[in-house]
C-alpha positions as CSV (number, residue, x, y, z in Angstrom):
1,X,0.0,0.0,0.0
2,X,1.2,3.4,-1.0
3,X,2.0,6.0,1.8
4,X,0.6,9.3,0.6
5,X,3.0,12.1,0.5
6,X,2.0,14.7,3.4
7,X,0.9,18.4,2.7
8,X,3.0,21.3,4.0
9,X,2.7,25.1,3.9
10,X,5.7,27.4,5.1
11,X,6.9,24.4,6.7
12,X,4.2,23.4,8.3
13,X,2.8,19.2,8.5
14,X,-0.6,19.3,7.9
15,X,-1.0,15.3,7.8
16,X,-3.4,15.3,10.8
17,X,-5.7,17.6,8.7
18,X,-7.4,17.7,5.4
19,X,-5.9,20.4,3.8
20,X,-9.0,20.2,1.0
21,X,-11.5,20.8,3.9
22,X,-9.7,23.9,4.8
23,X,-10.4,27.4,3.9
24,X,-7.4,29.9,3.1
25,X,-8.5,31.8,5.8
26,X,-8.6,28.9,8.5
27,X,-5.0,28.0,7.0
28,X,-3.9,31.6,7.8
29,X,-5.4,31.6,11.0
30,X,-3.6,28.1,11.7
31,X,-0.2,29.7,10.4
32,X,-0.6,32.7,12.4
33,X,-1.1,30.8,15.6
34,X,1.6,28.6,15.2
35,X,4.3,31.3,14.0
36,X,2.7,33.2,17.5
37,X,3.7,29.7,19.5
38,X,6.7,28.7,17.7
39,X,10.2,28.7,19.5
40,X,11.9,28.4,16.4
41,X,13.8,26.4,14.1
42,X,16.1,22.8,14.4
43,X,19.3,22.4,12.6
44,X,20.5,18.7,12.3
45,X,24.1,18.1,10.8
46,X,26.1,14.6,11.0
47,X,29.8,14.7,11.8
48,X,32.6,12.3,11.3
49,X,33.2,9.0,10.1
50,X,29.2,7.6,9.0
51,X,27.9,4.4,10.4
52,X,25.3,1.8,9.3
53,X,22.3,3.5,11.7
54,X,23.4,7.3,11.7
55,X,20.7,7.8,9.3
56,X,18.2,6.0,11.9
57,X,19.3,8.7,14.5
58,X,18.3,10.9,11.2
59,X,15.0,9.7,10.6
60,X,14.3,9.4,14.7
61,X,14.9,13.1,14.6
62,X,12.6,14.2,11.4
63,X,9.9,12.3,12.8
64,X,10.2,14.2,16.2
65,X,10.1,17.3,15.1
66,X,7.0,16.6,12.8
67,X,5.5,14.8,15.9
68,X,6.3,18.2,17.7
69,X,6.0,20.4,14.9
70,X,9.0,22.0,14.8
71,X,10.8,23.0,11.2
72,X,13.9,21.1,10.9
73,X,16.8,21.6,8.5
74,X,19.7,19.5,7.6
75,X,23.0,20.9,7.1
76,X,25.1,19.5,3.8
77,X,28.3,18.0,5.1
78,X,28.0,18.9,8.9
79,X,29.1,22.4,10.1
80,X,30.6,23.0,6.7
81,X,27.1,23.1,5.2
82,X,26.0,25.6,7.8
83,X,29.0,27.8,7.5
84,X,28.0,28.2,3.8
85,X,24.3,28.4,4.7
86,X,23.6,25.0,2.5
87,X,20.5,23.9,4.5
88,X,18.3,21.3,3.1
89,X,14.5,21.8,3.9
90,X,13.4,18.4,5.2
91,X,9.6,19.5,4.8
92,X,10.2,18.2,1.4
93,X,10.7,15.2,2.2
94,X,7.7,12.6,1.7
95,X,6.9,10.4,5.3
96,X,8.1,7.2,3.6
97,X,11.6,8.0,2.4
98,X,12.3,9.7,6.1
99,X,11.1,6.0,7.3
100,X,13.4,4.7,4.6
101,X,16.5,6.7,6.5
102,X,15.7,4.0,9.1
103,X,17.5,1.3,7.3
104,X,19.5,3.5,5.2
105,X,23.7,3.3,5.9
106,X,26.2,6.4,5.3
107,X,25.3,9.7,6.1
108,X,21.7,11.3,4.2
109,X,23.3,15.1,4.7
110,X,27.1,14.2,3.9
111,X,29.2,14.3,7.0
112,X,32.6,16.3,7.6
113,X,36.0,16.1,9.6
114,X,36.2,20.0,10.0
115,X,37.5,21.2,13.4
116,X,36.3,24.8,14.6
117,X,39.2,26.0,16.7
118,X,38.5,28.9,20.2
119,X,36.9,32.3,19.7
120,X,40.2,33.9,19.5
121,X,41.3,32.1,16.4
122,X,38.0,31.0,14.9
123,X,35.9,34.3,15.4
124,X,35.2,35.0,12.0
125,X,33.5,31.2,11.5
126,X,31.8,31.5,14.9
127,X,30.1,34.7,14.0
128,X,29.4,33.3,10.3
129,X,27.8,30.8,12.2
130,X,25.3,32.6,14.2
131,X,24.3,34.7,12.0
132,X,22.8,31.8,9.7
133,X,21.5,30.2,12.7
134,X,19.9,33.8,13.3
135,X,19.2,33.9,9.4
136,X,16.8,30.9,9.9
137,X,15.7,31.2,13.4
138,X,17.9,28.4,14.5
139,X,17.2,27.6,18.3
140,X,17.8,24.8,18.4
141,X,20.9,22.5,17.0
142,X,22.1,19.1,16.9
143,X,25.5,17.8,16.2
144,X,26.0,13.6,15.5
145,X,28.7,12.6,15.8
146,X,31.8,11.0,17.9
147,X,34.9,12.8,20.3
148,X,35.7,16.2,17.9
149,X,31.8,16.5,17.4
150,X,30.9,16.5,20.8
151,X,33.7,19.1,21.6
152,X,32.2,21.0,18.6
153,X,28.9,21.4,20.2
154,X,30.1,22.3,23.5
155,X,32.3,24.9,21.6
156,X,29.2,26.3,19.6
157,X,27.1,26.0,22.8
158,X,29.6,28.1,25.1
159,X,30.5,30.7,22.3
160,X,26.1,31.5,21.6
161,X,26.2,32.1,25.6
162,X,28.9,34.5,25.5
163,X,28.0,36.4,22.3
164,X,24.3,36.0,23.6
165,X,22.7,34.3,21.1
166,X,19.9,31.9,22.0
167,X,20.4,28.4,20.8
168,X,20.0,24.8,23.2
169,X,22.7,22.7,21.6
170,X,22.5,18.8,21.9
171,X,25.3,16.9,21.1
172,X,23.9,13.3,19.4
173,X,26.3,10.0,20.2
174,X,27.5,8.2,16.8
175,X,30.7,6.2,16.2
176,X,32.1,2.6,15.2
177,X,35.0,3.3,17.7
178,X,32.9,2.8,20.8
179,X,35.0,5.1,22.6
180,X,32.6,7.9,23.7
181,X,33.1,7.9,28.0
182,X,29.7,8.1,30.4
183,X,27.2,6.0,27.1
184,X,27.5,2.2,27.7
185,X,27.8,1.7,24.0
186,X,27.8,4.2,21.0
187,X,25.3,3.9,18.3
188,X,27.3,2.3,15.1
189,X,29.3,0.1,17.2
190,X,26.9,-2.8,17.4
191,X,26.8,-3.0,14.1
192,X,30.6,-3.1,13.3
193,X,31.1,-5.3,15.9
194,X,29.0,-7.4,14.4
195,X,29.9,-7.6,10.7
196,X,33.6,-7.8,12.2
197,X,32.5,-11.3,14.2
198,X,30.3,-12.6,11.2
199,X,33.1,-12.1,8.9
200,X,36.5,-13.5,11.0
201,X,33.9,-16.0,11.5
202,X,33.1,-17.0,7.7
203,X,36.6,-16.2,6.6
204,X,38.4,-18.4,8.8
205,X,36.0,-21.2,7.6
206,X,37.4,-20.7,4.3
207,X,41.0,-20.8,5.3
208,X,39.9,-24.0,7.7
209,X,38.8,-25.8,4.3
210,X,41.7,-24.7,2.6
211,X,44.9,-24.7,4.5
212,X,46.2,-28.3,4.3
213,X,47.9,-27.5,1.0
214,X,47.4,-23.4,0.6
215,X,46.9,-20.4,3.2
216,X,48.0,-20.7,6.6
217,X,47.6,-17.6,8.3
218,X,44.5,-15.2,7.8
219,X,45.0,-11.6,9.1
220,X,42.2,-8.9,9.5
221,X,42.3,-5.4,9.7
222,X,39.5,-3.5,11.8
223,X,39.0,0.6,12.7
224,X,40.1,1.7,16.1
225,X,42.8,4.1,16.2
226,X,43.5,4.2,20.3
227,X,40.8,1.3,21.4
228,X,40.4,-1.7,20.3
229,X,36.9,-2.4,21.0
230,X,36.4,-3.3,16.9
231,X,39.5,-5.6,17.5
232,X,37.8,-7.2,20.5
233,X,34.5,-7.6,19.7
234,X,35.8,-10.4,16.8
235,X,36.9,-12.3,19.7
236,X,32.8,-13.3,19.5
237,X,33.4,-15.3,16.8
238,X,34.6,-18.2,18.8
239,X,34.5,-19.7,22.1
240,X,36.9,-22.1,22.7
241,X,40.4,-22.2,22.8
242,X,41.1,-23.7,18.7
243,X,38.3,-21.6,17.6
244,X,39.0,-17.8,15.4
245,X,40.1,-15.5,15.8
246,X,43.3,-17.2,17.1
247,X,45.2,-13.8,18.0
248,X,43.7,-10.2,18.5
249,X,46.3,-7.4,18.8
250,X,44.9,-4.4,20.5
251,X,46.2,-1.4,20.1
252,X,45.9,-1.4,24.0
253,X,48.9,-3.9,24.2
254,X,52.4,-3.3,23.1
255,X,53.1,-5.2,19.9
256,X,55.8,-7.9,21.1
257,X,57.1,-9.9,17.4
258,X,58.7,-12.5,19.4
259,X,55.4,-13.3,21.6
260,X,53.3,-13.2,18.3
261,X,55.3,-14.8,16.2
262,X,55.4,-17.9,18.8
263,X,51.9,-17.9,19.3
264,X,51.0,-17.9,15.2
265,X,53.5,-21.0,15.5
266,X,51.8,-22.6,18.0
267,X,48.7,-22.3,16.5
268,X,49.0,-23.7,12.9
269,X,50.7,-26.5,14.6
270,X,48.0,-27.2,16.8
271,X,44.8,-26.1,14.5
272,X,46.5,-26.4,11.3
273,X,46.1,-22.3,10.3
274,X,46.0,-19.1,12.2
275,X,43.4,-16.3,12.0
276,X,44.5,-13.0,13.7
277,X,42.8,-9.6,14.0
278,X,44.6,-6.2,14.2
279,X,43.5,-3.1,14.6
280,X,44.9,-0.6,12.9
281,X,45.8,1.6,16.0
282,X,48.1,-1.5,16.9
283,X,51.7,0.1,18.4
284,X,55.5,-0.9,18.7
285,X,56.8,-1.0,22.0
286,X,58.0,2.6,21.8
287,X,54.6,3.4,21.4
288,X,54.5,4.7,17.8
289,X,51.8,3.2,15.4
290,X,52.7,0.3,13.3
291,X,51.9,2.3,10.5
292,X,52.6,5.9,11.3
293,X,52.6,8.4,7.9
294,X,54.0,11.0,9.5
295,X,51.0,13.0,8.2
296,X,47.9,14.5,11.2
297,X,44.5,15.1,9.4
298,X,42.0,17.9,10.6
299,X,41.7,17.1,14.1
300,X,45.7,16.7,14.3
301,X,45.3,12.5,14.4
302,X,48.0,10.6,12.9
303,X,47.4,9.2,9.6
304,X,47.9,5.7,9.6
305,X,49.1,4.8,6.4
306,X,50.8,1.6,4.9
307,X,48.2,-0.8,6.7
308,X,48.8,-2.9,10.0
309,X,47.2,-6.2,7.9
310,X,50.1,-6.5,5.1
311,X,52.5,-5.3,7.9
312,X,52.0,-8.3,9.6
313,X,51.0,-11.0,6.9
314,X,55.0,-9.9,5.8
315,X,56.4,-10.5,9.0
316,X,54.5,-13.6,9.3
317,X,55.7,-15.0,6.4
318,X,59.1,-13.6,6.4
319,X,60.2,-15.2,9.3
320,X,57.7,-18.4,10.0
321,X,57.4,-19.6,5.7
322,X,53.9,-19.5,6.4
323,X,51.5,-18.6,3.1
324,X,49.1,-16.2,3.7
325,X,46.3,-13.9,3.4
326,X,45.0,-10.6,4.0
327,X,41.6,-8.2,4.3
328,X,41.0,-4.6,5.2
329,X,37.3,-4.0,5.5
330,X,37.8,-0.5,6.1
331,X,35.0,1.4,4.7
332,X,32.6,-1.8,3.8
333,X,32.8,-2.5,8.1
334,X,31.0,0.9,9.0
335,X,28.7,0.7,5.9
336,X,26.9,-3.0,6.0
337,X,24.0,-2.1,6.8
338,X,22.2,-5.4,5.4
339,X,24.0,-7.1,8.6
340,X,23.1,-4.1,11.2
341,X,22.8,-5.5,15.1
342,X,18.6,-4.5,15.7
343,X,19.6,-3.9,19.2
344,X,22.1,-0.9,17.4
345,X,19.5,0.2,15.2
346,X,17.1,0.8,17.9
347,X,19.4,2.8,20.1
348,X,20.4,4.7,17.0
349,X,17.1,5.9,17.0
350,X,16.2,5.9,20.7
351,X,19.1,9.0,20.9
352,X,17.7,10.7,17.5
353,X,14.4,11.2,19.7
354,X,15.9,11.7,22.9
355,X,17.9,14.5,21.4
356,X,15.1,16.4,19.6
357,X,12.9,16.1,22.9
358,X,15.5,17.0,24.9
359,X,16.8,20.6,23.3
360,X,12.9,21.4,22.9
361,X,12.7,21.0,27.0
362,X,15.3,23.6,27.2
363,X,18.5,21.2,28.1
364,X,21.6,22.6,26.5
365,X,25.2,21.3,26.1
366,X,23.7,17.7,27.0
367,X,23.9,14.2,25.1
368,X,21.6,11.5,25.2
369,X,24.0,8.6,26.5
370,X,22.9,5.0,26.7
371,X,23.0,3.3,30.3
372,X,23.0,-0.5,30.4
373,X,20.3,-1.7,33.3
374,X,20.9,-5.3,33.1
375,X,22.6,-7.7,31.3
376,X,20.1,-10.8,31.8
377,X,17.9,-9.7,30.4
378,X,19.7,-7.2,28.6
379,X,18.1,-3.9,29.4
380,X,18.9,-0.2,28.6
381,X,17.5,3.2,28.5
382,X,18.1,7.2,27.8
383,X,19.6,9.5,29.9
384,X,21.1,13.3,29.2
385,X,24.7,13.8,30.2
386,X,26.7,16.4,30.2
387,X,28.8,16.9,27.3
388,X,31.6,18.4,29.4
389,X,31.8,14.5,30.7
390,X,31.9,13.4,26.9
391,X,33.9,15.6,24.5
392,X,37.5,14.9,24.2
393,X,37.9,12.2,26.5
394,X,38.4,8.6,24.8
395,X,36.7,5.6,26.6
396,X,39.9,2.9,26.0
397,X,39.1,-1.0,26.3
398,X,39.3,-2.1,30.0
399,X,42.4,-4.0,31.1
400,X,39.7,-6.6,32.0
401,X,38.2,-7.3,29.3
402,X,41.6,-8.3,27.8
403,X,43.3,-11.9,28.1
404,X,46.2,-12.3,30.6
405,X,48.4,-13.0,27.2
406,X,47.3,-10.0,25.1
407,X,45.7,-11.9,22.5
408,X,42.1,-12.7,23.2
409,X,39.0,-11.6,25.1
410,X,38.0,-12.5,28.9
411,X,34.1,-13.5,29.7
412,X,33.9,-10.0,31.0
413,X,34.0,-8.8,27.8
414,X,32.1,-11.3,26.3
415,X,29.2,-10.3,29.0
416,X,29.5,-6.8,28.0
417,X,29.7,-7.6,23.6
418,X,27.2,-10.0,23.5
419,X,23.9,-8.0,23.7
420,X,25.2,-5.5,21.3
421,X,25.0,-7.7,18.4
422,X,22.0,-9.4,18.7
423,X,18.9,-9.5,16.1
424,X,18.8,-8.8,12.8
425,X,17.7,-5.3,10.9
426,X,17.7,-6.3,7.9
427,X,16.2,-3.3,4.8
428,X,13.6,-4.6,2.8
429,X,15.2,-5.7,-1.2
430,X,13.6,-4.8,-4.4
431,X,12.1,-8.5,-6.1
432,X,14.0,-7.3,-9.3
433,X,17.0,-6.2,-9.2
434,X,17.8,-8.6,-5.8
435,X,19.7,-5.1,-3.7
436,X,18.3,-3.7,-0.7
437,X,16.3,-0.5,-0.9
438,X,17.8,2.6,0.3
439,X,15.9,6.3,0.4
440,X,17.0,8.6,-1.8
441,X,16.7,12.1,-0.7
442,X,15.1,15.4,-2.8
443,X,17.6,17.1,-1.0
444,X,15.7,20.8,-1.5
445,X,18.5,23.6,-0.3
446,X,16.9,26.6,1.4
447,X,17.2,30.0,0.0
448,X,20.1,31.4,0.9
449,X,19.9,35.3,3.0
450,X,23.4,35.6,3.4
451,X,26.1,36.3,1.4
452,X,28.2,33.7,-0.1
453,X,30.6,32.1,2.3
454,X,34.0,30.1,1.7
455,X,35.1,28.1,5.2
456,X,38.6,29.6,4.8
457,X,37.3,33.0,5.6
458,X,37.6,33.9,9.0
């Protein structure tokens, strides 16, 4: 059955009404009212490496603000887009692709690493800022997105204080690193975490069928810069002590070659092959990265370039002989959304709606955070917190949830993974062509009533 598209007027959602029953004058005596009532506008940007359910956080908040009434806009690629005033009108967007976002991976608006520095060296930008926000009655903004984001949003929230401009800014969890402090888990982790598991999983299979007369050693690579909770959560792929992954190196433990090396020994004599996991945060003893560039992006992070995976299949088969193999998922483990954890999916959401209900109650600098009530049953709920708890502060992976020999998970962590990856979210396909199907946005810009603006402008 075909949704009907709903019928708006200056941004207004008229699908509780029948527009055709209506007179122009009732309709100007609606509008009138609800300009009288309104508290202004919502801006909703994403930020950051995109996930498989930052879109569900996208379509949690659309929906709240038509349940609420408010007129939301997107910006185009994060706080770029609202630098430049490139706001897309989501009143133009029909109730069933919103509900499509839902099951839709990447980021709908286009995301951004772009790092607003203090008001003494970022002025220009911060006043550029507010004066769009100010442009399109702004009050109220949200920012998704991981570590920089949330310091964004406490930035942007501190600096409309000072300058006194009215605007309750909520800072929105999302990010495959897990390593947001004070949330139990971040919305896009359960979903990495479990495409990583399903796929050491099936690989290793593959290399168990084949390694009598060909590969011996299978090594993954897997996101996590500083924490390995990507690295980690592939230990869920087996539970006993032949089973994959073989050998997890966190970027937590000191890479030791000797130790390793044994250990991959050890285990294709015992099992007859060796899958091991790496993150690509993994470090030398000296603590440098594995793969240091030399080269900091936007946020000043180290570029990790060269790959930890071929690092290590060369050094395994430089000095043990062995044949082998290597994967980097990279962008495919943040993007599958046909293997999304439901349990991620719905918190992805549960914070979209949090967020939106909370700026509207007047809570600023906050974040919707996820606390776990109880593991069995596996409960959770929504909570604000502080943002001054959250930005810049990275949650690493507990010491105990970490194997006495550096190479495997403990039933601690097991305990804590486990929940995150359960059910299945899967998007509906299309009969003919056999893909899933994902929305695909209008994407209406709003008029511009600012001069043109280029970022490097200050």
């Amino acid at each position: 059955m075909s949704i009907p598209a709903p019928q708006y007027r200056d941004g207004l959602d008229f699908r509780d009404e029948r527009p055709a029953k209506l007179t122009a004058g009732a309709r100007r005596v609606k509008l009138e009212v609800h300009n009288r009532m309104s508290q202004g506008n919502l801006l909703y940007a994403q930020s950051g490496g995109v996930t498989a359910v930052i879109n569900a956080t996208a379509c949690a908040v659309i929906e709240a603000c038509r349940k609420h009434r408010i007129k939301a806009y997107a910006a185009r690629n994060g706080i770029i887009g609202a630098l430049r005033e490139e706001l897309f009108d989501l009143g133009k967007e029909d109730r069933a692709t919103i509900a499509a976002l839902r099951h839709t991976p990447g980021g709908a608006f286009g995301s951004c690493r772009f790092k607003l520095k203090s008001l003494e060296v970022d002025r220009g930008r911060y006043e550029r800022l507010i004066a769009v926000l100010r442009a399109h009655d702004i009050r109220y903004f949200l920012y998704n997105g991981g570590n920089d984001s949330a310091d964004t949003s406490l930035k942007i929230s501190a600096i409309c204080t000072e300058l006194g401009y009215p605007l309750q800014v909520v800072g929105v969890p999302k990010t495959v690193d897990n390593d947001l402090p004070v949330t139990d888990s971040c919305p896009g982790f359960g979903s990495v975490a479990k495409y990583t598991a399903v796929s050491v999983l099936e690989a290793s299979l593959d290399v168990a069928s084949m390694c009598e007369s060909s590969t011996k050693v299978f090594v993954m690579e897997v996101m996590g810069r500083h924490a390995g909770w990507i690295a980690a959560a592939a230990g869920l792929a087996g539970t006993g002590a032949n089973d994959p992954p073989h050998i997890i190196l966190f970027p937590e433990v000191a890479f030791d070659e000797g130790a390793f090396l044994a250990k991959v020994k050890a285990t294709v004599e015992r099992v007859g092959y060796c899958t091991v996991v790496v993150s690509e945060g993994v470090k030398t003893p000296d603590g440098k990265f594995l793969t240091d560039s030399g080269v900091v992006d936007a946020f000043g992070h180290t570029q990790l370039g060269g790959g930890a995976a071929p690092i290590i299949a060369a050094l395994v088969t430089g000095k043990l002989g062995y044949k082998n193999h290597w994967a980097v998922p990279d962008y495919l483990q943040r993007s599958a959304r046909h293997l999304a954890s439901r349990v991620d999916a719905e918190q992805a959401y549960a914070v979209g709606k949090a967020a939106v209900e909370y700026a509207i109650a007047g809570k600023n600098a906050v974040m919707p955070v996820i606390k776990r009530v109880s593991n069995k049953p596996f409960k959770w709920k929504i909570e604000p917190a502080p943002i001054t708890k959250i930005a810049n502060i990275e949650k690493k992976l507990p010491p105990g949830y970490i194997r006495k020999d550096g190479f495997g998970i403990t039933a601690a962590a097991r305990t804590y993974f486990e929940p995150l990856i359960r059910g299945e979210d899967t998007p509906p396909y299309d009969a003919k062509t056999g893909l899933p199907k994902y929305a695909k946005l209008k994407g209406v810009l709003v008029r511009k009533k600012l001069p043109l603006y280029s970022i490097a402008d200050k």
